[in-house]
Predicted model as a PDB file, atoms N, CA, C, CB and O in Angstrom, pLDDT in the B-factor column:
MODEL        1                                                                  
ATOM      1  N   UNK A   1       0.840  -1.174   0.000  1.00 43.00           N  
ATOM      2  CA  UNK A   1       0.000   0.000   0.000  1.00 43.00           C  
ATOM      3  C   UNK A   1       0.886   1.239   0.000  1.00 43.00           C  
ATOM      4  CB  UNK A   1      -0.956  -0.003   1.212  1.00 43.00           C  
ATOM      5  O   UNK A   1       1.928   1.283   0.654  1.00 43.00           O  
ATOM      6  N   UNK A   2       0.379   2.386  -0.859  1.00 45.00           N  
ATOM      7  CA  UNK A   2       1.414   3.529  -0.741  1.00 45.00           C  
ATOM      8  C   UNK A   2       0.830   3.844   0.275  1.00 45.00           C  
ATOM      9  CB  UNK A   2       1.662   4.660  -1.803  1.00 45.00           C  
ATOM     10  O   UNK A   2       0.012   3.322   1.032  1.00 45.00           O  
ATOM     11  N   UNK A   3       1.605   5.208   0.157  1.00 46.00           N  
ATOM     12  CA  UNK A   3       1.898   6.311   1.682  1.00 46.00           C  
ATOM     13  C   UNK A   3       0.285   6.978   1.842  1.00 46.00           C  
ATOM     14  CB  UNK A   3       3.426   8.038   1.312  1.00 46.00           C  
ATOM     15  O   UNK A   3      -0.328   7.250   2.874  1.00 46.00           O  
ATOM     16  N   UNK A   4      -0.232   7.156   0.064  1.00 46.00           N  
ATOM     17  CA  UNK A   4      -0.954   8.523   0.142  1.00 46.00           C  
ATOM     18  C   UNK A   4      -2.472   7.720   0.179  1.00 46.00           C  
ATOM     19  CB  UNK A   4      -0.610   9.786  -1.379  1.00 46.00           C  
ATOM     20  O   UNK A   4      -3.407   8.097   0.885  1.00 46.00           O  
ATOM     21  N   UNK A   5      -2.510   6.564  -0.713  1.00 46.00           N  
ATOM     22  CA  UNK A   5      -3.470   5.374   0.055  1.00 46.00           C  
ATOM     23  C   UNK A   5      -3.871   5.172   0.993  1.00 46.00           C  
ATOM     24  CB  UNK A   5      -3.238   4.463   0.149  1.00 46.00           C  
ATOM     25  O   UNK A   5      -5.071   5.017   1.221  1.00 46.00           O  
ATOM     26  N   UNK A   6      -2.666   5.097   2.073  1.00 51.00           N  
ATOM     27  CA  UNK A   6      -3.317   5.336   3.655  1.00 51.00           C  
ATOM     28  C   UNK A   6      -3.674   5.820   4.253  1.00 51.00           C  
ATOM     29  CB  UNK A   6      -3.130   5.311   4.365  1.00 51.00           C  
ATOM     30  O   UNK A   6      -3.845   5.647   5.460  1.00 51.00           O  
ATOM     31  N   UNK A   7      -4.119   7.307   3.001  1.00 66.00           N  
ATOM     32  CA  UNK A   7      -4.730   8.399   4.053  1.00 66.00           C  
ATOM     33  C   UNK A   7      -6.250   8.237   3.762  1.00 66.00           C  
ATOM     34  CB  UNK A   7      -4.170  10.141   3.784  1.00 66.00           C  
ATOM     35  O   UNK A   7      -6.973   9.174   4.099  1.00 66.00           O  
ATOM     36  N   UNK A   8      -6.827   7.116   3.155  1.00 67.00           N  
ATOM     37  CA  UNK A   8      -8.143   7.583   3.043  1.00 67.00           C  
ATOM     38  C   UNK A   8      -8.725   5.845   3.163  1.00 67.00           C  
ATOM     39  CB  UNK A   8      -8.496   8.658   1.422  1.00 67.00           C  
ATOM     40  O   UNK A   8      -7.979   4.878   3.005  1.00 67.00           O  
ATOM     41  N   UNK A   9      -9.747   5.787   3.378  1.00 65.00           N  
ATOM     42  CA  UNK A   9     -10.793   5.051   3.535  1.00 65.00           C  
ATOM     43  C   UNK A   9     -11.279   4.123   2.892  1.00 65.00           C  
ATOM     44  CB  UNK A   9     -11.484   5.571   3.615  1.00 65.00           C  
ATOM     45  O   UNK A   9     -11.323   4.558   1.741  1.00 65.00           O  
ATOM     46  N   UNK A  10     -11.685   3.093   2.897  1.00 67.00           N  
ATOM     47  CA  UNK A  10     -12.047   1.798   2.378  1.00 67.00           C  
ATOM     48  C   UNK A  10     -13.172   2.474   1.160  1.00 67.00           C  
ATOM     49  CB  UNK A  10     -12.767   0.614   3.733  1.00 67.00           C  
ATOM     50  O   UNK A  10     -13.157   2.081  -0.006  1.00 67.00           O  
ATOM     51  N   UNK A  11     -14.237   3.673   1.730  1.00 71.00           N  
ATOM     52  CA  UNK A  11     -14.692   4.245   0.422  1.00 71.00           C  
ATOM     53  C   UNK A  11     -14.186   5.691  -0.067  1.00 71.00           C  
ATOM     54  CB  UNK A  11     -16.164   4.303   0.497  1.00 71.00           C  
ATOM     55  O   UNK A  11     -14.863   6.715  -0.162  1.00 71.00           O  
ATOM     56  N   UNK A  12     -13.072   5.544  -0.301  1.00 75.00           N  
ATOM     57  CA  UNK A  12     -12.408   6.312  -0.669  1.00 75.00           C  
ATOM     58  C   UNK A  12     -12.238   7.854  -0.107  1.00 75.00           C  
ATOM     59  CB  UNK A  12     -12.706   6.168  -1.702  1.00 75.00           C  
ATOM     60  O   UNK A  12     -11.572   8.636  -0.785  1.00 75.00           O  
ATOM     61  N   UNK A  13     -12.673   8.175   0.794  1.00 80.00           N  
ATOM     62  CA  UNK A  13     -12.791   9.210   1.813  1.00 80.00           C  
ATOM     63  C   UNK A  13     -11.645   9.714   2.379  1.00 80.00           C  
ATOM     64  CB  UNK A  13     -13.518   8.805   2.811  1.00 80.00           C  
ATOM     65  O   UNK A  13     -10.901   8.813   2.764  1.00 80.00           O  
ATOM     66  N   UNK A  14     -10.971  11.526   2.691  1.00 87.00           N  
ATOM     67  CA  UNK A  14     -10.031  11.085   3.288  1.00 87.00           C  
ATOM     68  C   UNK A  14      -9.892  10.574   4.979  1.00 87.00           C  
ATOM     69  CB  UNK A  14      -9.315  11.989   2.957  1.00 87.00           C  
ATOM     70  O   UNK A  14     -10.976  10.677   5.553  1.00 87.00           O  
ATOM     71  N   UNK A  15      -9.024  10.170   5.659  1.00 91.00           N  
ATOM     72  CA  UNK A  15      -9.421   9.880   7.297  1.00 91.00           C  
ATOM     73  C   UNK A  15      -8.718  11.309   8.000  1.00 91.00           C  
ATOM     74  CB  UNK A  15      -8.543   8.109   8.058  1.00 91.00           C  
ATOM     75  O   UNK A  15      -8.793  11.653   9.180  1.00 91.00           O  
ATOM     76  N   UNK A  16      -7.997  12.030   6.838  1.00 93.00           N  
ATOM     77  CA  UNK A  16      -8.008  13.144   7.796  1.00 93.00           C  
ATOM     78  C   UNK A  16      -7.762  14.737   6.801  1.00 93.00           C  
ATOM     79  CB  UNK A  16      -6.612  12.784   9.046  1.00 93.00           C  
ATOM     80  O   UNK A  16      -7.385  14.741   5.630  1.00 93.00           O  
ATOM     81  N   UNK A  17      -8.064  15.902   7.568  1.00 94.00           N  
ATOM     82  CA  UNK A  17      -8.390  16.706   6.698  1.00 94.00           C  
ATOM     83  C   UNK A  17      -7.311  17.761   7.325  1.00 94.00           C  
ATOM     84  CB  UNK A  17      -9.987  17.020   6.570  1.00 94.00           C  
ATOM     85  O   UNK A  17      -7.150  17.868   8.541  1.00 94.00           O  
ATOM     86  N   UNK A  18      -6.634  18.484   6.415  1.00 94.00           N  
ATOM     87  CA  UNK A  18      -5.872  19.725   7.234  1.00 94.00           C  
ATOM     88  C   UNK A  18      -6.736  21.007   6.716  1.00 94.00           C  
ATOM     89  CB  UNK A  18      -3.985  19.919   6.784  1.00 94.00           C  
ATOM     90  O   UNK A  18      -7.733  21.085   5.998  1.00 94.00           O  
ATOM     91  N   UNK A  19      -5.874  22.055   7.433  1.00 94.00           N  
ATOM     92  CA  UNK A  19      -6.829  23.435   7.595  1.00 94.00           C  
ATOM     93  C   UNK A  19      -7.471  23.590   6.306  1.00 94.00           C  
ATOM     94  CB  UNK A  19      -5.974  24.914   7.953  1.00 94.00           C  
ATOM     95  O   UNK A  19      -8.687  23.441   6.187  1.00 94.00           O  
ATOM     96  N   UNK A  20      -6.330  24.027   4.844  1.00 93.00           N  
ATOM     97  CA  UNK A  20      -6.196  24.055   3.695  1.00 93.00           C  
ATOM     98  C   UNK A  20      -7.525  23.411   2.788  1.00 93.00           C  
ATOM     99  CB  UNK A  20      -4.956  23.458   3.561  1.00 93.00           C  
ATOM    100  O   UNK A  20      -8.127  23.894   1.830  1.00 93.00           O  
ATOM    101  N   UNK A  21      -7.743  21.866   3.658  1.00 93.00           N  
ATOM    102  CA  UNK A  21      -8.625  21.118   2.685  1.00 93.00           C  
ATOM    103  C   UNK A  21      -9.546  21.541   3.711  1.00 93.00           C  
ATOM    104  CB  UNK A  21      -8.419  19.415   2.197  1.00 93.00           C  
ATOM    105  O   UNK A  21     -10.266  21.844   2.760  1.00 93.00           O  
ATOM    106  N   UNK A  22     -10.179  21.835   4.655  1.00 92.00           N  
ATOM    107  CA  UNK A  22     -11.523  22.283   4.830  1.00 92.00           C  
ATOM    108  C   UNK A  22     -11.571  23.002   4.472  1.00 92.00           C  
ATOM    109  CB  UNK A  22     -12.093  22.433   5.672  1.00 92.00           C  
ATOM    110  O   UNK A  22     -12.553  23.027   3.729  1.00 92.00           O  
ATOM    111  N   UNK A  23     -10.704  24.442   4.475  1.00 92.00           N  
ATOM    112  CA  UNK A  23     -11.092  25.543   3.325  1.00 92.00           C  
ATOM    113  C   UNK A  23     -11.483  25.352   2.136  1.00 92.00           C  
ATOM    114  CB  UNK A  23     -10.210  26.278   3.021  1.00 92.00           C  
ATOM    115  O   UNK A  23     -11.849  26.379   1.565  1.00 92.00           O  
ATOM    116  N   UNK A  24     -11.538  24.433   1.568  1.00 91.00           N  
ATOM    117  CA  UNK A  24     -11.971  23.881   0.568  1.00 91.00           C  
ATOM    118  C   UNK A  24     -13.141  23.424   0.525  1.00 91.00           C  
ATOM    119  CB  UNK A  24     -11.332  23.144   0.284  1.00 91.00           C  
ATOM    120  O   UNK A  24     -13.902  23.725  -0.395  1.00 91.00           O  
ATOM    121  N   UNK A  25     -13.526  22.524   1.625  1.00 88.00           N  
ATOM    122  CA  UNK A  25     -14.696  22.079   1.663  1.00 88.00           C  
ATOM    123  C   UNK A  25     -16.019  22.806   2.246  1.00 88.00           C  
ATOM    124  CB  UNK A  25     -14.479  21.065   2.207  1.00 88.00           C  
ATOM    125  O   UNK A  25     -17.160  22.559   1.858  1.00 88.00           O  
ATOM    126  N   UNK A  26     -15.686  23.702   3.197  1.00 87.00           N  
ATOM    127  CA  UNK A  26     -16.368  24.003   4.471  1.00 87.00           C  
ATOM    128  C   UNK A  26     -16.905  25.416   3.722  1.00 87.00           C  
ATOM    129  CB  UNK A  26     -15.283  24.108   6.067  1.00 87.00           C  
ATOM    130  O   UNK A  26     -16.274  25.556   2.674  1.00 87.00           O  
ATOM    131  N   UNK A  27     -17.666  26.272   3.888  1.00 89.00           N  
ATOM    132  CA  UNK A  27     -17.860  27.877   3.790  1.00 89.00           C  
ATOM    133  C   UNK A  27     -17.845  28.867   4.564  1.00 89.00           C  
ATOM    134  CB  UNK A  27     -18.757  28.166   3.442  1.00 89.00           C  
ATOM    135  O   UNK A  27     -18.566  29.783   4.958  1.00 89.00           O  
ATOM    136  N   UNK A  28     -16.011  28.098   4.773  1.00 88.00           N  
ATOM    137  CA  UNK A  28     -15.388  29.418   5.636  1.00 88.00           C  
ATOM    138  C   UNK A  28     -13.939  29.501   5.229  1.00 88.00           C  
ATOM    139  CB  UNK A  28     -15.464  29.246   7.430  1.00 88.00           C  
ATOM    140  O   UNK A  28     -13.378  28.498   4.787  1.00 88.00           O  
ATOM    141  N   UNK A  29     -13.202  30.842   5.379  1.00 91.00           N  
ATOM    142  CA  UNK A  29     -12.327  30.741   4.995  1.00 91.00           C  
ATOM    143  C   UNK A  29     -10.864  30.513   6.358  1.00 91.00           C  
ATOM    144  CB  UNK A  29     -12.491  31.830   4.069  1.00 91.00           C  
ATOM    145  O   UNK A  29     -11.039  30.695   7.563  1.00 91.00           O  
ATOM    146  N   UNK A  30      -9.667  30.136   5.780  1.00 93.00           N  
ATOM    147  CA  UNK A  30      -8.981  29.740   6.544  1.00 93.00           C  
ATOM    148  C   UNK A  30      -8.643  30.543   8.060  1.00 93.00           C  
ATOM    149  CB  UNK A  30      -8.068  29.536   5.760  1.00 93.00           C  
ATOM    150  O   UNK A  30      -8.421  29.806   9.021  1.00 93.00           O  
ATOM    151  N   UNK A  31      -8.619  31.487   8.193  1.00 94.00           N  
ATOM    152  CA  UNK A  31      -8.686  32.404   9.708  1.00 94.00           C  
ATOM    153  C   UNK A  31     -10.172  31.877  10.622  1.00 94.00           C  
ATOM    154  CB  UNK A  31      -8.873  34.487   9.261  1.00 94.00           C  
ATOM    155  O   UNK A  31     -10.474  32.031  11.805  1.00 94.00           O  
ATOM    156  N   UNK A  32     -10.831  31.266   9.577  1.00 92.00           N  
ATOM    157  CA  UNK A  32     -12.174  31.187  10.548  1.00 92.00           C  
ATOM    158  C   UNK A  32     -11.484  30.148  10.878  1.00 92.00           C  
ATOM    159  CB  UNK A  32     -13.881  31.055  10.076  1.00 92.00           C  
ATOM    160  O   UNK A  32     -10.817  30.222  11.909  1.00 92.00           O  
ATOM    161  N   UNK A  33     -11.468  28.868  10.059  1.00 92.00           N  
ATOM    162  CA  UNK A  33     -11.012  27.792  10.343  1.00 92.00           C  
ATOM    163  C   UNK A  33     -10.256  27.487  11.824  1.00 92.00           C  
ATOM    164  CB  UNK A  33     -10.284  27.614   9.311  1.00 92.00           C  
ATOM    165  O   UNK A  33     -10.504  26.547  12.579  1.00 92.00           O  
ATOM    166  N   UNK A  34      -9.363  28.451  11.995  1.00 93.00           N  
ATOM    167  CA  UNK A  34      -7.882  28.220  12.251  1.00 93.00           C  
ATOM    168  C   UNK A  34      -8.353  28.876  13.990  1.00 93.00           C  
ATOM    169  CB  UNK A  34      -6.455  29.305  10.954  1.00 93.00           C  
ATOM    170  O   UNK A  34      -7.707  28.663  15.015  1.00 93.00           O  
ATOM    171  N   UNK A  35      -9.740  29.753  13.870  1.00 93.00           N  
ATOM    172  CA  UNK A  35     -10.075  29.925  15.373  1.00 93.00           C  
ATOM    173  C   UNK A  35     -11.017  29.163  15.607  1.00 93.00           C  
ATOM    174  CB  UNK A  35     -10.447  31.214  15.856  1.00 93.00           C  
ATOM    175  O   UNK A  35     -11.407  29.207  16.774  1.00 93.00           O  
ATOM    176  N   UNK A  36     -11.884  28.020  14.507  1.00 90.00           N  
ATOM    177  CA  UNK A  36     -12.451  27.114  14.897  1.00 90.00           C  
ATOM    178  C   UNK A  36     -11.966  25.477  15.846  1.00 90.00           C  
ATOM    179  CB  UNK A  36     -12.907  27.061  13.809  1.00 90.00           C  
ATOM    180  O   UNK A  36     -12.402  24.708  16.703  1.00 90.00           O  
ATOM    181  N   UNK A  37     -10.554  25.737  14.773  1.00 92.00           N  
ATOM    182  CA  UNK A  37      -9.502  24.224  15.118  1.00 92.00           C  
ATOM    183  C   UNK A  37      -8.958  25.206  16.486  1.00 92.00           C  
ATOM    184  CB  UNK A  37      -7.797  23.563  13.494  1.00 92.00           C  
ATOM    185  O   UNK A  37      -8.090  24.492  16.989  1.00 92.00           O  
ATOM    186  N   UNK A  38      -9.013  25.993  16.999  1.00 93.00           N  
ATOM    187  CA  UNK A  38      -8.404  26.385  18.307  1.00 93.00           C  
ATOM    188  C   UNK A  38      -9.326  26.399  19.179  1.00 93.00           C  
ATOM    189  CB  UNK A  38      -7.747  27.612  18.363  1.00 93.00           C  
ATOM    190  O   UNK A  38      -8.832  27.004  20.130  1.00 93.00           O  
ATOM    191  N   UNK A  39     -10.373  26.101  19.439  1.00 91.00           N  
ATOM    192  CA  UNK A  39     -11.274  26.032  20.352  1.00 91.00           C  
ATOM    193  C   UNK A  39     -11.435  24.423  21.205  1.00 91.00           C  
ATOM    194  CB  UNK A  39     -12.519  26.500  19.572  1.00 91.00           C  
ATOM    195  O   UNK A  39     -11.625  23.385  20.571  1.00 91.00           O  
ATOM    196  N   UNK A  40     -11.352  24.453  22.282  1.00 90.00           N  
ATOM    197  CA  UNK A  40     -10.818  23.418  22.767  1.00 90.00           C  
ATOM    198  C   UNK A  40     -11.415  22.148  22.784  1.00 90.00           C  
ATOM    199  CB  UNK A  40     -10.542  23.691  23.789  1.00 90.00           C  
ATOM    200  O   UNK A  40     -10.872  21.067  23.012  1.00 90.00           O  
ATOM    201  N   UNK A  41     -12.974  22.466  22.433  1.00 89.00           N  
ATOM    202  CA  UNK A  41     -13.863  21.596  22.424  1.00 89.00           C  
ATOM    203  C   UNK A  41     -13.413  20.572  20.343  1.00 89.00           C  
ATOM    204  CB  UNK A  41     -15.662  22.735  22.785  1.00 89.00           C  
ATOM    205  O   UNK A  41     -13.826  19.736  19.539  1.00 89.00           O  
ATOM    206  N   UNK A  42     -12.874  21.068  20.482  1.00 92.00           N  
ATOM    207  CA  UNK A  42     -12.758  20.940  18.485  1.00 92.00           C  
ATOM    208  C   UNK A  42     -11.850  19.560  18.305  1.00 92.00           C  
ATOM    209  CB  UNK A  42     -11.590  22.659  17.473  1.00 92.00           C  
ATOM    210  O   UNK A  42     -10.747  19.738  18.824  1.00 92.00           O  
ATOM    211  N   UNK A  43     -11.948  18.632  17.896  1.00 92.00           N  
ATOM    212  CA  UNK A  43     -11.525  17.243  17.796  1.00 92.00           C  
ATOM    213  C   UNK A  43     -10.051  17.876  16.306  1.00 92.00           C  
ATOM    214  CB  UNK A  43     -13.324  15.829  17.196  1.00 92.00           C  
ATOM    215  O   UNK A  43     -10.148  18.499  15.249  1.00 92.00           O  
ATOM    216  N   UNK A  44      -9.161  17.404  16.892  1.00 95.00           N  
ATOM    217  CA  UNK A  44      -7.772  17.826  16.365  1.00 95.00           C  
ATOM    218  C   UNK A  44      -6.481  16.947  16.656  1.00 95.00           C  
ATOM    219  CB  UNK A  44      -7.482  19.172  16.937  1.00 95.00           C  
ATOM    220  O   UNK A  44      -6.480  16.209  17.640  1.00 95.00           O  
ATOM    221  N   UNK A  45      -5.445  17.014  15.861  1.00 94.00           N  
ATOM    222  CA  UNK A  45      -4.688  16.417  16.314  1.00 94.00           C  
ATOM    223  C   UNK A  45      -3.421  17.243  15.506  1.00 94.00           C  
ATOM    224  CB  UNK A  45      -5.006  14.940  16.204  1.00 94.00           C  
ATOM    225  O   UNK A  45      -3.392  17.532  14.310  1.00 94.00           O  
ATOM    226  N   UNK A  46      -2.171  17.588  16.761  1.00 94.00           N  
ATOM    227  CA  UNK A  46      -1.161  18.114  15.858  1.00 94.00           C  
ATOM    228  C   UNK A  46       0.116  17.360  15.691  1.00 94.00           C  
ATOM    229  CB  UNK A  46      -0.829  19.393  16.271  1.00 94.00           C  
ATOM    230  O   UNK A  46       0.456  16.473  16.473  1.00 94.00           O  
ATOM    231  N   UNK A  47       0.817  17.731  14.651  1.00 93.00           N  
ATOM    232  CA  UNK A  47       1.743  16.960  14.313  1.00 93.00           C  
ATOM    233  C   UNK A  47       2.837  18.272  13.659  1.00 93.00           C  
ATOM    234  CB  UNK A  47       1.127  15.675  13.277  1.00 93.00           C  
ATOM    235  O   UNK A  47       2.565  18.962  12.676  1.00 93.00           O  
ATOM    236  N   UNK A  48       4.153  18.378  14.530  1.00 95.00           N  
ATOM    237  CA  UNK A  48       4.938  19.579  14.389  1.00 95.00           C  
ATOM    238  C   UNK A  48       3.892  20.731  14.435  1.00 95.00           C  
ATOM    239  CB  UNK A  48       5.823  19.572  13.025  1.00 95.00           C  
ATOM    240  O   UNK A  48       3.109  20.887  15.372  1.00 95.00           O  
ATOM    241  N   UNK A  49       3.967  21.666  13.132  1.00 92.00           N  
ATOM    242  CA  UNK A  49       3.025  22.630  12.871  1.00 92.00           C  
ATOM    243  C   UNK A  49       1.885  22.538  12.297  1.00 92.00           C  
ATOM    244  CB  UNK A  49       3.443  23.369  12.344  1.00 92.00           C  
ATOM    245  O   UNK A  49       1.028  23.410  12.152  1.00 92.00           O  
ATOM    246  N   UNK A  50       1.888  20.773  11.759  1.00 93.00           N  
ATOM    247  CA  UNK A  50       0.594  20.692  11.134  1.00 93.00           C  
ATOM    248  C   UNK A  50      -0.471  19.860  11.747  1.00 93.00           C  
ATOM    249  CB  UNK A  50       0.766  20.246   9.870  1.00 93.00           C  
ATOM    250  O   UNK A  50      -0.432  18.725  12.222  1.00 93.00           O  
ATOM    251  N   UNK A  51      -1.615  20.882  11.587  1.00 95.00           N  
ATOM    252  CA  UNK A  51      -3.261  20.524  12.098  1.00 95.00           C  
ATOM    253  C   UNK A  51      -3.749  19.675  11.474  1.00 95.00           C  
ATOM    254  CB  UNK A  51      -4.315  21.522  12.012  1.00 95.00           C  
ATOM    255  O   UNK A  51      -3.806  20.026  10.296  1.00 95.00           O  
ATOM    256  N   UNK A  52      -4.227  18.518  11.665  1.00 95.00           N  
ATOM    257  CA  UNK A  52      -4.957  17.279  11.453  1.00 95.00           C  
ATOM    258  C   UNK A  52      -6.165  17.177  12.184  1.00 95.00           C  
ATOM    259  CB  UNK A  52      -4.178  16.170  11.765  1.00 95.00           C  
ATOM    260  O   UNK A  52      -6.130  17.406  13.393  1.00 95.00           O  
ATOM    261  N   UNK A  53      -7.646  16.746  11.416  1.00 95.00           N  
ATOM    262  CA  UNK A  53      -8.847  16.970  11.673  1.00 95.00           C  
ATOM    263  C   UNK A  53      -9.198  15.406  11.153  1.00 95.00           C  
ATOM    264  CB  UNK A  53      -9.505  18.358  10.960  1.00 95.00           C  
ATOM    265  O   UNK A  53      -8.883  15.079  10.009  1.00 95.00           O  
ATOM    266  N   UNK A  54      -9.889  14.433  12.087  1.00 94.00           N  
ATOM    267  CA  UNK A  54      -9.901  13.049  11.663  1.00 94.00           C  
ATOM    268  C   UNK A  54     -11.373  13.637  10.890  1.00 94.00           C  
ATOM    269  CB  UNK A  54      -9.880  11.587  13.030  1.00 94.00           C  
ATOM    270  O   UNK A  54     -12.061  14.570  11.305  1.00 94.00           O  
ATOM    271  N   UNK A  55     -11.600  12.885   9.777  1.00 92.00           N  
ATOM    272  CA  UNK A  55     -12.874  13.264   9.077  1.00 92.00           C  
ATOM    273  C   UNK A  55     -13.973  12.836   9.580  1.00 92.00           C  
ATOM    274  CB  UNK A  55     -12.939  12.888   7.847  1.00 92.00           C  
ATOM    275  O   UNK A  55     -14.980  13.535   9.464  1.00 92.00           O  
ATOM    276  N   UNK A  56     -14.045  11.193  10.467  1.00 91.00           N  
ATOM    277  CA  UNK A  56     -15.368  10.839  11.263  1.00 91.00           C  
ATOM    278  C   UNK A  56     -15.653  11.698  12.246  1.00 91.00           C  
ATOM    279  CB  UNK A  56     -15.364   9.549  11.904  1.00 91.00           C  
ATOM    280  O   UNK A  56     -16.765  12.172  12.478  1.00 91.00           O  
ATOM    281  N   UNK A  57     -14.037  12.032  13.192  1.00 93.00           N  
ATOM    282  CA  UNK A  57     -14.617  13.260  14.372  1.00 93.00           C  
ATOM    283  C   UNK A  57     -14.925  14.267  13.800  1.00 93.00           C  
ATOM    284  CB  UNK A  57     -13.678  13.817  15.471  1.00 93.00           C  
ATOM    285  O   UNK A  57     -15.742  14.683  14.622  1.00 93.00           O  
ATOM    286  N   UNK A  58     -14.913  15.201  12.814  1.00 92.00           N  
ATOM    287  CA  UNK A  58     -14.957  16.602  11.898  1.00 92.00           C  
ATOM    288  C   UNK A  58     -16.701  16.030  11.750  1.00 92.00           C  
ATOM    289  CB  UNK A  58     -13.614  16.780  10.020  1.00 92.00           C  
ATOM    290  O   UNK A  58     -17.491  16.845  12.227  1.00 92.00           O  
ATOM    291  N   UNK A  59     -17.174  15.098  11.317  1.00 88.00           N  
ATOM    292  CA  UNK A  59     -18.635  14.878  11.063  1.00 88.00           C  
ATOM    293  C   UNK A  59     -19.092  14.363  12.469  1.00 88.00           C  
ATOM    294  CB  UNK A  59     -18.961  13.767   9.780  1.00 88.00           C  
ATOM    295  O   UNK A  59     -20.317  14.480  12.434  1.00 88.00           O  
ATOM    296  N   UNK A  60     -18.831  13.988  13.365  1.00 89.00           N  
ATOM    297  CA  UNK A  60     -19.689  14.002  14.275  1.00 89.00           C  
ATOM    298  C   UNK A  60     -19.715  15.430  15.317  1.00 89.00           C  
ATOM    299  CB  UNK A  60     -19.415  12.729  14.942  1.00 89.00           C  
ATOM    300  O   UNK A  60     -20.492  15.725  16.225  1.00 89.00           O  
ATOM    301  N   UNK A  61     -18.688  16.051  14.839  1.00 88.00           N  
ATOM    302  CA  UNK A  61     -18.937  17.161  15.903  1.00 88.00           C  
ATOM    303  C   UNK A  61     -19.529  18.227  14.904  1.00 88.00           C  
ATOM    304  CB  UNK A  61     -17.451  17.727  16.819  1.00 88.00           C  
ATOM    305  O   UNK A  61     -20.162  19.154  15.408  1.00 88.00           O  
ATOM    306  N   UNK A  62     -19.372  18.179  13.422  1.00 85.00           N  
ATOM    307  CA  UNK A  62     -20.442  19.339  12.964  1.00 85.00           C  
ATOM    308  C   UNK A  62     -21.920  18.937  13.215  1.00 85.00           C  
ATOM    309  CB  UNK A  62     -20.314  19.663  11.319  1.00 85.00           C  
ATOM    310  O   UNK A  62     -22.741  19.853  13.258  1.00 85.00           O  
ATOM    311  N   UNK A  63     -22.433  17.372  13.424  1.00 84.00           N  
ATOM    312  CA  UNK A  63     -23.271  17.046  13.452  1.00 84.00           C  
ATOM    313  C   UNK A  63     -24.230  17.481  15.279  1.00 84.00           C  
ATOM    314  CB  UNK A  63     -22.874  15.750  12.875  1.00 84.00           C  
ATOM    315  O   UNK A  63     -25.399  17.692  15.602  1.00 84.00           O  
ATOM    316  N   UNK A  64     -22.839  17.422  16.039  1.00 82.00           N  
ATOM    317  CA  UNK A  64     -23.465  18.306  17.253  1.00 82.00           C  
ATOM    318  C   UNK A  64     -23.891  19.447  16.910  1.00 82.00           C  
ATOM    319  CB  UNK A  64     -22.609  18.618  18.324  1.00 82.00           C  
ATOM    320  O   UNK A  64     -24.953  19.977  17.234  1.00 82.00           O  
ATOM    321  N   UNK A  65     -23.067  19.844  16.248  1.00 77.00           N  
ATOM    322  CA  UNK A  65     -23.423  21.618  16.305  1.00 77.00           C  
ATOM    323  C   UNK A  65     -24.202  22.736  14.927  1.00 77.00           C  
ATOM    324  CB  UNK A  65     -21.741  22.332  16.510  1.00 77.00           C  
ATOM    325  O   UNK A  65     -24.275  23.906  14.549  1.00 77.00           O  
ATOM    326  N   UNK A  66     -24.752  21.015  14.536  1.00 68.00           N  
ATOM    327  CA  UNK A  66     -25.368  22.012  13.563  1.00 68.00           C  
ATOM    328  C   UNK A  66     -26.314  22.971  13.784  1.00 68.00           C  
ATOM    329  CB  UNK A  66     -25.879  21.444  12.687  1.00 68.00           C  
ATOM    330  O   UNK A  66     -26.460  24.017  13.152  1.00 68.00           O  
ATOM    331  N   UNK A  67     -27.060  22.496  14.875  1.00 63.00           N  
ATOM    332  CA  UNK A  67     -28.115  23.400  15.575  1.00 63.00           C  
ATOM    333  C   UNK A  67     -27.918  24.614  16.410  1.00 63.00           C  
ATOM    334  CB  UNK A  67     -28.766  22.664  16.372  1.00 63.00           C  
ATOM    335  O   UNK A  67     -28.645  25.559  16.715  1.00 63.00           O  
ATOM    336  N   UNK A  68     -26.398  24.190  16.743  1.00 61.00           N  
ATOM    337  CA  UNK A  68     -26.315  25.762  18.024  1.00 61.00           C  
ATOM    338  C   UNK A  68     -25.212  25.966  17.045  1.00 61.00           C  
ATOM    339  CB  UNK A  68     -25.815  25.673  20.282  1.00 61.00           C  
ATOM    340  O   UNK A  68     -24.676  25.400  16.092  1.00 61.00           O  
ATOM    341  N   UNK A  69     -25.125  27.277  17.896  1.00 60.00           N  
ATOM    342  CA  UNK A  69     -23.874  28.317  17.477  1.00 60.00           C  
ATOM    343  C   UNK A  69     -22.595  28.153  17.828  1.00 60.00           C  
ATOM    344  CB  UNK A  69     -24.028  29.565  17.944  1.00 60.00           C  
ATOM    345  O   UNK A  69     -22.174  28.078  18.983  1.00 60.00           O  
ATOM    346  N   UNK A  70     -21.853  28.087  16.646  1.00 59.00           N  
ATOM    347  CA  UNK A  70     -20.336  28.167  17.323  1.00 59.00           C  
ATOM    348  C   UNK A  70     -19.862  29.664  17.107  1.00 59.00           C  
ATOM    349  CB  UNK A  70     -19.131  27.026  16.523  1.00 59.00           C  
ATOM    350  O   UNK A  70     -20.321  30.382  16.218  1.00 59.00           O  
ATOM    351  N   UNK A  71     -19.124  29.964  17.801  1.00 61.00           N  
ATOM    352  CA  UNK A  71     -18.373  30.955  18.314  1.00 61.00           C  
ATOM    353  C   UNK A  71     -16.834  31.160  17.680  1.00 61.00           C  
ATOM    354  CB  UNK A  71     -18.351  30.670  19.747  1.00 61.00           C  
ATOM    355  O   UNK A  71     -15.764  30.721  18.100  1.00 61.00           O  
ATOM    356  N   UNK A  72     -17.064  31.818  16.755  1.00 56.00           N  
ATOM    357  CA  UNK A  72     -15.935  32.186  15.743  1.00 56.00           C  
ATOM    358  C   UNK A  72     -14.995  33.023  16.118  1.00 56.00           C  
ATOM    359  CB  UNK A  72     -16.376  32.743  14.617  1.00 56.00           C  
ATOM    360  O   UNK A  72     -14.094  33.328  15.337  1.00 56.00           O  
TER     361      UNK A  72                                                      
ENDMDL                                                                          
END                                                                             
């Protein structure tokens, strides 16, 4: 298996997302992001300088909060 294979999912999904690619996905731009991934409640993981967002925790915690407000 390659390197870049192992970043994603039996259905092809990735398992983890950095700031960059939710800016991509999300409709917000990266400063929002970047005080969203700093909030302590926010499922994250760092590695040196780079932010890692597992994609199942990223969907179960937008799925908490789709209803209330987060705090940007």
């Amino acid at each position: 298996m390659e390197a870049t294979q192992a970043l994603y999912s039996e259905a092809n999904q990735p398992l983890y997302y950095t700031v960059s690619q939710l800016s991509e996905i999300l409709p917000l731009g990266k400063n929002s992001i970047y005080r969203l991934v700093s909030q302590s409640d926010f499922p994250k993981m760092v590695v040196g300088k780079k932010i890692l967002i597992r994609s199942d925790e990223l969907d179960s915690y937008l799925s908490k909060t789709l209803y209330g407000k987060i705090d940007l």
